[in-house]
KOLNU-731185 format. One record per atom (N, C-alpha, C): x, y, z. Coordinates in steps of 0.001 Angstrom, whole numbers, plus 500000, padded with zeros to 6 digits. Atoms other than C-alpha are relative to their C-alpha. Layout:
# residues N
XYZ ...
This chain:
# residues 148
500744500430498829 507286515950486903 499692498502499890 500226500824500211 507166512643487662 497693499833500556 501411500148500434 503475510654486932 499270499632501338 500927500661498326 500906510402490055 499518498388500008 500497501293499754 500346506982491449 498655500169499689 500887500686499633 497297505412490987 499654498945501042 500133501038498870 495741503688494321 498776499157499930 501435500667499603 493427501026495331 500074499965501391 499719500629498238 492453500911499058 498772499106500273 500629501399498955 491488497757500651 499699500233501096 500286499463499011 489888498806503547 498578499890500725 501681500047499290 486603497659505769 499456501017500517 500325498715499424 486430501208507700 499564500809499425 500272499080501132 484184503286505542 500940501501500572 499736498776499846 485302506563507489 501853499861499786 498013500359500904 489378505104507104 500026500028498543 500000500216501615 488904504326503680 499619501495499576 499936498386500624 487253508397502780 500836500601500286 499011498862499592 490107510046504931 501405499449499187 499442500493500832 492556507772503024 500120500822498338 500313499430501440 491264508680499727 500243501318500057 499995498333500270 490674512456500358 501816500525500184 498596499651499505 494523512258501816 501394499782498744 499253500666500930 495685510331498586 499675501089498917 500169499274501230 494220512643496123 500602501664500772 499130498801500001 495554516027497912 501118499973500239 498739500431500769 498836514384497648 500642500297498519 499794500020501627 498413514797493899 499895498596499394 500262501001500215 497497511163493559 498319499691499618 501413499956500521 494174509665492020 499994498072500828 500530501221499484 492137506682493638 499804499434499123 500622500429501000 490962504133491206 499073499228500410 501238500364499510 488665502037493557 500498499450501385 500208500291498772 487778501115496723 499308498883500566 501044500754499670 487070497967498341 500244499280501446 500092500034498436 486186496244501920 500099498805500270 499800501348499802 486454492413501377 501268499531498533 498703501124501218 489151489848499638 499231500225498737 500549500147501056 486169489366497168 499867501212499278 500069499256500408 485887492698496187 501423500535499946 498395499369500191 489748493641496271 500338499261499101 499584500415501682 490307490489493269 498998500520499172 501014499072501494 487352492091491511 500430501415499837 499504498633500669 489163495571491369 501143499464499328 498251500835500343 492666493831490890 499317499841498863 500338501029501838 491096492439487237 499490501197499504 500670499298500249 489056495730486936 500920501052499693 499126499046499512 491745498111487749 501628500260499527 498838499902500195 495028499357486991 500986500571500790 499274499055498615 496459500692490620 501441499269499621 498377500250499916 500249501209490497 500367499524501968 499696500368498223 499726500568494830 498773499652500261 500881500423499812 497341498748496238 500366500192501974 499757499756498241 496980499942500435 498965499000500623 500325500632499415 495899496935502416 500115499536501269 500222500425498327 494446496532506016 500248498223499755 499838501173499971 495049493469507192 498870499122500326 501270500000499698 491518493097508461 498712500350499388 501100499346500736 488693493033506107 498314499559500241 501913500163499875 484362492765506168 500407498370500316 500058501446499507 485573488904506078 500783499140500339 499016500084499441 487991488705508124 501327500375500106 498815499575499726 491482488538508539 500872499607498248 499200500370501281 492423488305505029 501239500697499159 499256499419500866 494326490983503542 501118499550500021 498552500939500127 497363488967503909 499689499279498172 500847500994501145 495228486595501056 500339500624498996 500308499180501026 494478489478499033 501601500732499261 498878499544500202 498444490852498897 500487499027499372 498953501100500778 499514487120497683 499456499983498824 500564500074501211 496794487364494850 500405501237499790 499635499238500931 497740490564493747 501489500361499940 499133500228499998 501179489627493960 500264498845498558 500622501040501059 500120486664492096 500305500630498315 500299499162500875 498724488829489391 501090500490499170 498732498679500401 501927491373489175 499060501045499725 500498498554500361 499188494166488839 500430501370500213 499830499175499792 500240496183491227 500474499471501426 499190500644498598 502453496415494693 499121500406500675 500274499883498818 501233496021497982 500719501114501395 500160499466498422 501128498249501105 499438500114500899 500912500288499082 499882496988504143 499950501511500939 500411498937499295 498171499531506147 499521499488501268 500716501091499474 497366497884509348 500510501041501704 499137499593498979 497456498780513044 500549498436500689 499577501176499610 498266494825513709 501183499792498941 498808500658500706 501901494631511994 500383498667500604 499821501416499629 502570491850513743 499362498830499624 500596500897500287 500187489878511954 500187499993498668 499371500239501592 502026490123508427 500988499006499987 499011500913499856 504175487344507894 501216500297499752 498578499448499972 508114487565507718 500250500272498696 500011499259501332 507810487689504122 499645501093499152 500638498709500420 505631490219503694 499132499646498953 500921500239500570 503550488458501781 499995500532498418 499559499313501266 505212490151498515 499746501656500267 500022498584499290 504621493496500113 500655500603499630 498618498584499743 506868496582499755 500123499998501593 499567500042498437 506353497178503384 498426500169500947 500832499720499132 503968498517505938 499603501429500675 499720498569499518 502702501980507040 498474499737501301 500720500608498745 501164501592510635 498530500465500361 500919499362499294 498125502754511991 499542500505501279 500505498862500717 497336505442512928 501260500751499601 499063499645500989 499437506935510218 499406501676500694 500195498506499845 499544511066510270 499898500651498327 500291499831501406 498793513003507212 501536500510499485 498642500371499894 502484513951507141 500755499228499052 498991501234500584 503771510608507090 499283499321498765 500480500981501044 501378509159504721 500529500845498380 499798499656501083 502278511858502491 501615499857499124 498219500578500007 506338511468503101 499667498490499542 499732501525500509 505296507620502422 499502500173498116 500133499934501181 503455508395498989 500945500639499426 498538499094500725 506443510534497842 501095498673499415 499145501090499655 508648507688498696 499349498941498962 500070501153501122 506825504901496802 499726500448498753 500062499944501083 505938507099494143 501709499968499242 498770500058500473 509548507454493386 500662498467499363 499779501236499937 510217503786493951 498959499221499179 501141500663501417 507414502538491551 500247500954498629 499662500054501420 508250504940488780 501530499856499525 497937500025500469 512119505576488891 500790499066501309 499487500833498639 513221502691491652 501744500125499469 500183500084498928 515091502884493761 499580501392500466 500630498669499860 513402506051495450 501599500921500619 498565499279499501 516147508919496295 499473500667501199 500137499216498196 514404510446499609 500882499154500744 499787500690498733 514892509029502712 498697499387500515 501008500693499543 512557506429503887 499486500772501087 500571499609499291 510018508201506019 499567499412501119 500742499767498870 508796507949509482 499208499300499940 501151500831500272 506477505382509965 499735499026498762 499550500941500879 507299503231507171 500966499077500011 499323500807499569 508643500000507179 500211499106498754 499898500499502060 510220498314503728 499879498179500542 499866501066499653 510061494689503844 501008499195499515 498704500198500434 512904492507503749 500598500025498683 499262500125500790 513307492025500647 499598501566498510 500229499312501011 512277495240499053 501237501120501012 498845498987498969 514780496576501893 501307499693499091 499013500443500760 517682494957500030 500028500706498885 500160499287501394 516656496816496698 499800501380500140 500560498836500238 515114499795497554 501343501183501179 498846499237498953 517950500800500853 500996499168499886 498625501235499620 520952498592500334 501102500751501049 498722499081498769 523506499279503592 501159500581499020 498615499372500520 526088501514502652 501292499424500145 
């Protein structure tokens, strides 16, 4: 059996952020912390050991989680997945991203998406099929789906 992710979610919405969590752990996944501003997402990043880090793009102080994906990119702690219902406000790079899973996600797809990156974070490249509502970013598209 492969090993359950560990998550961090970045997230200002207390009631997003518990349905998140409760959705991540009956996945078979474990949370490791939870936080609602940039400042508190590099104080888990140093604290923490999340193999995924799920980031709104919109946090308590503003529009940062873009910020927060280049510092824990920075880092190398752990990959990014923006969670956002404003995709359009991620840059073309992705900010070092894996990708994007939209909002409002379904419990479903979020779970077809944790399948998917758990695969792709322990044994990359993942062997499903990219799920529904998930979106790789360019350059983890190149690695993780190369065209046939």
């Amino acid at each position: 059996m492969t090993e359950p992710l560990k998550v961090l979610i970045v997230e200002d919405e207390a009631l997003l952020a518990m349905e998140l969590e409760s959705l991540v752990e009956e996945a078979g996944h474990s949370v490791v912390g939870w936080a609602t501003s940039s400042a508190e997402a590099r104080s888990m990043i140093e604290s923490t050991d999340a193999d995924i880090a799920f980031v709104d793009i919109h946090l308590t102080d503003g529009p940062t989680g873009v910020d927060v994906a280049h510092y824990i990119g920075e880092k190398k702690r752990s990959m990014v997945v923006f969670m956002t219902a404003n995709p359009k406000r991620i840059p073309d790079h992705f900010a070092g991203a894996i990708g994007v899973i939209a909002k409002p996600y379904t419990m479903n797809g979020l779970t077809s998406a944790l399948r998917y990156l758990q695969e792709g974070v322990r044994r990359p490249p993942p062997v499903s099929a990219r799920p529904a509502g998930f979106t790789l970013s360019p350059a983890f598209e190149a690695v993780w789906a190369p065209a046939a």
